[in-house]
N, C-alpha and C positions, 0 to 999 in steps of 0.2 A: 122281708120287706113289709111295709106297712099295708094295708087293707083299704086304698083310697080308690077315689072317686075322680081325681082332675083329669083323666085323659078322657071324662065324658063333659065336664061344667068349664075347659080350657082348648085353646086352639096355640098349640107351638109354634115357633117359640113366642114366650112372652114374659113379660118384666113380671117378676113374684118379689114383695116384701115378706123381708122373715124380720122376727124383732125377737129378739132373744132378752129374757129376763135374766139375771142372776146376780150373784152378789156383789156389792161397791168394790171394784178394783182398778188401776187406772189399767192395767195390760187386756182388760175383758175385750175391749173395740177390735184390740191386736188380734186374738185369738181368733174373735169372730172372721176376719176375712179372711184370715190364717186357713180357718177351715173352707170356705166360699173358694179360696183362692186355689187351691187344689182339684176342686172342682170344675171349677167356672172361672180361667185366667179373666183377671182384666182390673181395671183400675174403678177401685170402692172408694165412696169416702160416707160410710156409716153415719149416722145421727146417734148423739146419745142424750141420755136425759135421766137425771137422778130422781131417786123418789125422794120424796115429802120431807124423810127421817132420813136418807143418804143413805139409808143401810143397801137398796138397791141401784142397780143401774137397768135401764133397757136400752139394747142396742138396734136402732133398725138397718136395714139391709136390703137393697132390690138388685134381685138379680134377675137375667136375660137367661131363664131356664127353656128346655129344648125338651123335655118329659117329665111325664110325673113319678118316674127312677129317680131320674135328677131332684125333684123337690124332695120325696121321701128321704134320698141318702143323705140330702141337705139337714135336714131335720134330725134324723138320726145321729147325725156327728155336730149337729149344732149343740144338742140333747146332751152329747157325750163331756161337752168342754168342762173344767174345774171349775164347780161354781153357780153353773148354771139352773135355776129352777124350770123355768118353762121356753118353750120355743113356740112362739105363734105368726 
């Protein structure tokens, strides 16, 4: 697991936005709750937004997380998707 800090600077459960960067593809949004939704059921509806040049996409995402287990493994398998450069 990751080496974080939220179960000291967060109070459970509570809404976290994740925004996933990676590459322009129209299935990136799919993936993203793909992974969210295995996690964390429930009904997403993402925001995306192209960069400047279209080569990227970034996806954001809030979710009703319950630990900071939960956000790390969120990150990790958000990290893991085809494509993806950054998860923040």
């Amino acid at each position: 697991m990751l080496d974080t800090k939220f179960h000291e600077l967060m109070e459970f459960p509570a809404a976290f936005p994740f925004k996933v960067v990676g590459d322009a593809r129209g299935t990136l949004a799919d993936d993203v709750v793909a992974v969210v939704q295995r996690h964390v059921p429930g009904d997403y509806i993402p925001t995306t937004r192209e960069s400047s040049k279209g080569t990227y996409n970034s996806i954001t995402i809030k979710v009703m997380v319950d630990s900071k287990e939960q956000i790390e493994t969120l990150y990790i398998e958000l990290a893991a998707i085809v494509g993806v450069k950054r998860v923040l």
